[in-house]
C-alpha positions as CSV (number, residue, x, y, z in Angstrom):
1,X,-91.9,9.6,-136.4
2,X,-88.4,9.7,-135.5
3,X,-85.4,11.2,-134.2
4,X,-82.0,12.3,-135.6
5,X,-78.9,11.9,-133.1
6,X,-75.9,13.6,-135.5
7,X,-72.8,13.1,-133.9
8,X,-69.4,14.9,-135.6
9,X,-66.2,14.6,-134.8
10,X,-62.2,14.6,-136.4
11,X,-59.8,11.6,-135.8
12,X,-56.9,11.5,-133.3
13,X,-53.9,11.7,-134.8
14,X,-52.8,8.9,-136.7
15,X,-56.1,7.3,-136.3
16,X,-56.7,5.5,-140.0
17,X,-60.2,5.1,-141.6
18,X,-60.5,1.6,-141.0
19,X,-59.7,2.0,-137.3
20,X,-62.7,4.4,-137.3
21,X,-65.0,2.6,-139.2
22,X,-64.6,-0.7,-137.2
23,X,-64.8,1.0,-133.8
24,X,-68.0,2.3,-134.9
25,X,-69.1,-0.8,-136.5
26,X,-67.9,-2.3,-132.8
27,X,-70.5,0.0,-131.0
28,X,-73.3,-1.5,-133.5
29,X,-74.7,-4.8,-131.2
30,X,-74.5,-2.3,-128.2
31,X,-76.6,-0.3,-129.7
32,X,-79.4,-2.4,-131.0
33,X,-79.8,-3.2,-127.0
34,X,-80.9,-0.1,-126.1
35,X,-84.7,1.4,-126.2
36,X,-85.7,2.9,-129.2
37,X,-82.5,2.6,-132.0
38,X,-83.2,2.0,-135.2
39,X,-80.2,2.4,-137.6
40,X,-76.8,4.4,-137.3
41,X,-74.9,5.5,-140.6
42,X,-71.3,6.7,-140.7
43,X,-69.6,9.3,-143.2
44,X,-66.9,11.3,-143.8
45,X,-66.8,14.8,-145.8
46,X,-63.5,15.6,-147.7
47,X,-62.2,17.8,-144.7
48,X,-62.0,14.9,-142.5
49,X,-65.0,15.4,-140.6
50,X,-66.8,12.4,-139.3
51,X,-70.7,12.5,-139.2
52,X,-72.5,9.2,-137.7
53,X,-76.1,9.9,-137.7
54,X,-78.1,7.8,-135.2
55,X,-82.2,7.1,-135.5
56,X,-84.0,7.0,-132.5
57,X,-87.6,6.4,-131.6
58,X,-87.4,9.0,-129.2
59,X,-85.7,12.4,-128.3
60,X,-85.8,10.7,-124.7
61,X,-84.4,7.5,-125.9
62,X,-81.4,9.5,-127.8
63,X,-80.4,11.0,-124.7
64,X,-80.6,8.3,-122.5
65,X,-78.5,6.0,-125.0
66,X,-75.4,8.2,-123.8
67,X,-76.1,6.5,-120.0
68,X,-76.7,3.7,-121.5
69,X,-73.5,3.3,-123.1
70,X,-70.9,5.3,-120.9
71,X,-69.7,1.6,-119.4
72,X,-69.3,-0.1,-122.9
73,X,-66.1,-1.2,-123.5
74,X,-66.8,-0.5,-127.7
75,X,-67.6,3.0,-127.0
76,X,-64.4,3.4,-125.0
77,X,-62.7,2.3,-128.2
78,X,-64.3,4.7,-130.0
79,X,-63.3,7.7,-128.1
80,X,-59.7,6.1,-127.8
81,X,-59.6,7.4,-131.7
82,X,-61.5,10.7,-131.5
83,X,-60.0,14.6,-130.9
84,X,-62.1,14.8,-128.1
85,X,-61.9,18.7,-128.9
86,X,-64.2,18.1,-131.8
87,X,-67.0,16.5,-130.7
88,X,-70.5,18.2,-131.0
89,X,-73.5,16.3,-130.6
90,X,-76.9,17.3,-131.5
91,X,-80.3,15.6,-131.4
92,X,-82.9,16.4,-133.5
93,X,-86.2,15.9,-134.6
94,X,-87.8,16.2,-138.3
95,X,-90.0,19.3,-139.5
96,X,-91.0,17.6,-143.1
97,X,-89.7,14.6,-144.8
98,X,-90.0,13.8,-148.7
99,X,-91.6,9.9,-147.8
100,X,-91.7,7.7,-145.1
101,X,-89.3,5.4,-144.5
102,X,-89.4,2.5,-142.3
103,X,-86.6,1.3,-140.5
104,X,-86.7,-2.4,-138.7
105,X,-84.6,-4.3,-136.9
């Protein structure tokens, strides 16, 4: 089983999509470093919400990944383009699922 890590936030102003989608693609080795990630997946809904959901082995490992990272230089970038104001974080874990899928790295 796994874990869901949904993070949501709206852009700075003036912040463009690329900007957003390459600070977050940025973040990506950092991430594969730390215990228990397996795959991260970025959207955007048509109110200009940004969702990037985060897979994790562990509810434990999903938490501790926001230690882990604090220092990183590409998730300071990151926040550099977020309104801070909007960010909501949640960390789940699955009831039911339709299959199972496996992720590897």
């Amino acid at each position: 089983m796994y874990v869901v890590e949904i993070v949501s936030w709206k852009s700075a102003p003036n912040v463009t999509d690329q900007q957003m989608i390459d600070a977050v693609q940025a973040m990506v080795p950092d991430l594969e470093k730390l215990p228990g990630f397996r795959y991260q997946s970025l959207l955007k809904d048509d109110a200009g919400l940004w969702i990037d959901i985060y897979y994790w082995d562990t509810k434990e490992d999903a938490h501790k990944s926001n230690d882990l990272m604090a220092n990183k230089q590409s998730l300071q970038n990151l926040i550099a383009l977020i309104d801070m104001s909007s960010l909501k974080i949640d960390v789940l874990a699955p009831h039911q699922e339709s299959c199972h899928i496996s992720f590897t790295r």
